[in-house]
C-alpha positions as CSV (number, residue, x, y, z in Angstrom):
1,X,0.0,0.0,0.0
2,X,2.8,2.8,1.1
3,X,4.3,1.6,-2.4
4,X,1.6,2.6,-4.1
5,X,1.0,5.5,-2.3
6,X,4.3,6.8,-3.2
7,X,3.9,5.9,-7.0
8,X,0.8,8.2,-6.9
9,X,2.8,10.8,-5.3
10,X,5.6,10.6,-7.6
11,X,3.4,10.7,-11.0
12,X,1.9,13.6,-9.7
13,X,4.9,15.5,-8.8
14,X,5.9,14.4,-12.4
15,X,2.7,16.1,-14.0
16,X,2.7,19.4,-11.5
17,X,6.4,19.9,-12.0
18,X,5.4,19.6,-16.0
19,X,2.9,22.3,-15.4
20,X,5.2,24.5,-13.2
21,X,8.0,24.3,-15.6
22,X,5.5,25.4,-18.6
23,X,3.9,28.2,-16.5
24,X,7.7,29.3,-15.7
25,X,8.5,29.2,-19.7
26,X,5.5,31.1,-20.5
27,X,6.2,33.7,-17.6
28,X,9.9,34.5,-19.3
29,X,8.6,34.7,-22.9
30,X,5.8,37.3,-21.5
31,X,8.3,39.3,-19.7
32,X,10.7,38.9,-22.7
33,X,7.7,40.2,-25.4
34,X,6.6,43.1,-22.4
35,X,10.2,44.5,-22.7
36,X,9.6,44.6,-26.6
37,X,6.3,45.9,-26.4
38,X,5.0,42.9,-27.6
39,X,1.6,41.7,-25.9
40,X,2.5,37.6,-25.2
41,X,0.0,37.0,-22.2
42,X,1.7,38.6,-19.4
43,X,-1.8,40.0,-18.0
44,X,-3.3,36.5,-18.6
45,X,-0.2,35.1,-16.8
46,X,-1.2,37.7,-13.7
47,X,-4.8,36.6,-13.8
48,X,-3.8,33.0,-13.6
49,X,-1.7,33.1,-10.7
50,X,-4.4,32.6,-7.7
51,X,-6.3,30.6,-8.9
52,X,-4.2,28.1,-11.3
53,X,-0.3,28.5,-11.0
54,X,0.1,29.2,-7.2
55,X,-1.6,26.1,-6.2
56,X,0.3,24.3,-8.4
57,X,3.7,25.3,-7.2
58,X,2.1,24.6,-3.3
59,X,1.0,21.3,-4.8
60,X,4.4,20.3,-6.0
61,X,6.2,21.9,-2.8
62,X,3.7,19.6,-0.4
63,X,4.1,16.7,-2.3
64,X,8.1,17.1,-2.2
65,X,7.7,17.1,1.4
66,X,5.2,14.0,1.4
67,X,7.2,12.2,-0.7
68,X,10.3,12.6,1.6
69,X,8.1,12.0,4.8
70,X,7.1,8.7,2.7
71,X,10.6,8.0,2.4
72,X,12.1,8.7,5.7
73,X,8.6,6.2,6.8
74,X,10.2,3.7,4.7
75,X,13.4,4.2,6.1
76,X,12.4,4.3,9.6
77,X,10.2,1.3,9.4
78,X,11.5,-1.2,7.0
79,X,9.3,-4.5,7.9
80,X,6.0,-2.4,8.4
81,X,3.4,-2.2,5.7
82,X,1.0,0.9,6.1
């Protein structure tokens, strides 16, 4: 069960950190077009940050954290199955 707890943990981190990374690329281009006067989202970029990027990058940061808590679990109690 803790095995496939962690799986589930890891594929998401895997998908969220897919999701942060394209937010990030998108962020730069904006900010790269904005200092050419080039309209590439940046006020769509804002808009999405409460309710859509934010919670992604908490997402990934909790689920770094549960997946070392999952870890140091495994660590700590090699025999037990949870």
């Amino acid at each position: 069960m803790r095995e496939r707890i962690s799986q589930a943990i890891s594929w998401i981190l895997v998908v969220d950190l897919g999701v942060v990374l394209v937010c990030f690329g998108w962020f730069m281009v904006a900010i790269l077009g904005q200092s050419m006067n080039v309209n590439l989202g940046l006020k769509l970029w804002y808009d999405l940050w409460n309710p859509l990027i934010l919670p992604a990058i908490s997402l990934l940061m909790a689920g770094a954290i549960a997946s070392g808590v999952m870890g140091w679990l495994s660590r700590r109690f090699p025999g037990e199955s949870t």
